[in-house]
C-alpha positions in Angstrom: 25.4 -25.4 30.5 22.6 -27.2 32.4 22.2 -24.4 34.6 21.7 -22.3 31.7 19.4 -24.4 30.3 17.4 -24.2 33.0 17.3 -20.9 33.7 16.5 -20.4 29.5 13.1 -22.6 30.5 12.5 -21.1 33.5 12.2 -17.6 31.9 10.8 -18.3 28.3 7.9 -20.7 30.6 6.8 -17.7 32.5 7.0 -15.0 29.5 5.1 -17.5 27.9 2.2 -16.9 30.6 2.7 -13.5 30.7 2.1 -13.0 26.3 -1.1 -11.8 26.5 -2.3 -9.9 23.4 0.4 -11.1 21.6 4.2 -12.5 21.5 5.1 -8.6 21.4 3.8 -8.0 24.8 7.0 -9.8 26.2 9.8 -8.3 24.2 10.5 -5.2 27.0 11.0 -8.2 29.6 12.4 -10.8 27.6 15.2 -8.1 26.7 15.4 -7.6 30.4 16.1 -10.8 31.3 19.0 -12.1 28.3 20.5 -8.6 28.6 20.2 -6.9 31.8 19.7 -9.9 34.5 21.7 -12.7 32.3 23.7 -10.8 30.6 23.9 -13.3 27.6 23.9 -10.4 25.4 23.6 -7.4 24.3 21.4 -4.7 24.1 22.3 -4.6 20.6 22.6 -7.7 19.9 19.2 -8.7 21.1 17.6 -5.5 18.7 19.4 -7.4 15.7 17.7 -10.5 16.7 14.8 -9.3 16.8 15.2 -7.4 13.2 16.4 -11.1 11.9 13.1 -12.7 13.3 11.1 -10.4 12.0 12.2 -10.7 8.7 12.6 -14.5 8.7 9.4 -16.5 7.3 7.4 -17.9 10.3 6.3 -17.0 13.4 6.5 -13.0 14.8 8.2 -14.7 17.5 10.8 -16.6 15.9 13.4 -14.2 18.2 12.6 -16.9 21.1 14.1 -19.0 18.9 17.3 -16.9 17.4 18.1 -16.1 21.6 18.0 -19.9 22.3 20.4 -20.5 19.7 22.5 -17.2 20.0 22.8 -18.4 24.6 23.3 -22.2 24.0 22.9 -23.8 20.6 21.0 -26.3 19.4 19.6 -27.0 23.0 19.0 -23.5 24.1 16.7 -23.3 20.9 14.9 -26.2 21.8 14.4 -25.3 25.0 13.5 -21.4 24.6 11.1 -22.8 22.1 9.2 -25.7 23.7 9.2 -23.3 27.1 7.9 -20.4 24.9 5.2 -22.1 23.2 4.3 -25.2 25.3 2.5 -23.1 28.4 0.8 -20.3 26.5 -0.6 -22.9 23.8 -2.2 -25.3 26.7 -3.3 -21.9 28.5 -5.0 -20.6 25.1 -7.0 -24.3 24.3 -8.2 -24.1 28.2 -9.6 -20.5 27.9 -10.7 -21.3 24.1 -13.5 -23.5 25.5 -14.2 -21.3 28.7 -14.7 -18.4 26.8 -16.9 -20.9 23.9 -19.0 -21.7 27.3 -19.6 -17.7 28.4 -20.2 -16.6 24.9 -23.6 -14.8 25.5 -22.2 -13.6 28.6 -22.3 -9.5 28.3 -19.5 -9.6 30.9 -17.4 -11.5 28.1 -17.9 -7.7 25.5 -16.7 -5.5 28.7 -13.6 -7.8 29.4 -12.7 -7.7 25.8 -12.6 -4.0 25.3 -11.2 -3.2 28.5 -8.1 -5.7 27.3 -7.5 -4.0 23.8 -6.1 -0.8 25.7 -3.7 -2.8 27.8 -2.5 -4.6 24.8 -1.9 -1.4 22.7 0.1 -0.3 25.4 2.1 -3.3 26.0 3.1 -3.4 22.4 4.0 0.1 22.2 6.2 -0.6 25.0 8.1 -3.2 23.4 8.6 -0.4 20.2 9.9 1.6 22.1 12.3 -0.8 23.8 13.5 -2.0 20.6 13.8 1.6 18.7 15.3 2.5 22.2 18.3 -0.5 21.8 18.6 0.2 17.9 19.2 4.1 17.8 22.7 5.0 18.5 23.4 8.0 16.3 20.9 10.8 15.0 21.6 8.9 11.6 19.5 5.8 13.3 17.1 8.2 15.2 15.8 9.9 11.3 15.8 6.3 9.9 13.3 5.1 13.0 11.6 8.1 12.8 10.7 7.5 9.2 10.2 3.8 9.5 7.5 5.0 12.4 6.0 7.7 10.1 5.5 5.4 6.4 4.5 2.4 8.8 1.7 4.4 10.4 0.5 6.3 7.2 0.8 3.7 4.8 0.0 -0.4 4.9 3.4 -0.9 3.2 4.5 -4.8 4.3 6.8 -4.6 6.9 9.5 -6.3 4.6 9.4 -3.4 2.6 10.3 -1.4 5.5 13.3 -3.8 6.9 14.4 -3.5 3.0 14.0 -0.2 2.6 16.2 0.5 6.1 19.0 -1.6 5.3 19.4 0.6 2.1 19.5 3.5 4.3 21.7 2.4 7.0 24.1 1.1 3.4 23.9 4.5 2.4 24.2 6.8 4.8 26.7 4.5 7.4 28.6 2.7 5.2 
């Protein structure tokens, strides 16, 4: 259990250095990790995670959380979450007051805008790593498809979306 631990802080510590542009950014490796390297779970398992964090009130990111708990309890939460968090929170108040210092820098505009396309991509990635793990019939594929479509044309809350899914997948699965 201790090793697991451990390897649980090791892992959520560095993804926490590596979220940036958002907790999103991380999903493609944090699924690497708990199910391909670790094993602790999965693909599937880890896409219904996800789906349960997203719906859950609180943080995008409560899925740090939800793998704790689903690897090793109570500790593995604790540990996923204060490894998660702790890092990328002391990171962001450091850079807060250097980029506060630089803010009439015209160096700080080009750094900026250059970072927005690297993000976009980094979350896209994660989509498709999670509609990847979730679609296992052509049934799945129309009901992502869909889901992709009315989120992109539309500024329907999310929630309506994981709602109006689960009545599909009742429907047409049973």
């Amino acid at each position: 259990m201790t090793q697991t631990l451990i390897a649980l802080g090791l892992i959520f510590s560095e993804l926490s250095v590596l979220a940036f542009g958002g907790g999103n950014t991380i999903l493609p490796e944090m699924q690497r990790q708990v199910v391909e390297v670790h094993h602790w779970m999965t693909a599937e398992d880890f896409s219904a995670l996800f789906a349960l964090g997203q719906a859950a009130p609180g943080p995008n990111l409560m899925i740090v959380t939800l793998v704790g708990w689903h690897v090793a309890g109570f500790y593995g939460m604790l540990v996923t979450t204060i490894a998660k968090f702790g890092p990328s929170s002391l990171v962001t108040i450091l850079m807060l007051h250097v980029w506060e210092r630089f803010k009439d820098r015209p160096w700080r505009r080009h750094v900026q805008s250059g970072l927005l396309p690297v993000t976009a991509g980094l979350v896209a990635a994660s989509a498709a790593l999670i509609a990847n793990a979730s679609i296992s019939n052509g049934i799945l594929a129309a009901i992502t498809a869909a889901t992709a479509i009315i989120a992109l044309k539309t500024k329907l809350h999310p929630l309506w979306l994981l709602f109006g899914g689960a009545m599909a997948g009742m429907i047409f699965l049973r």
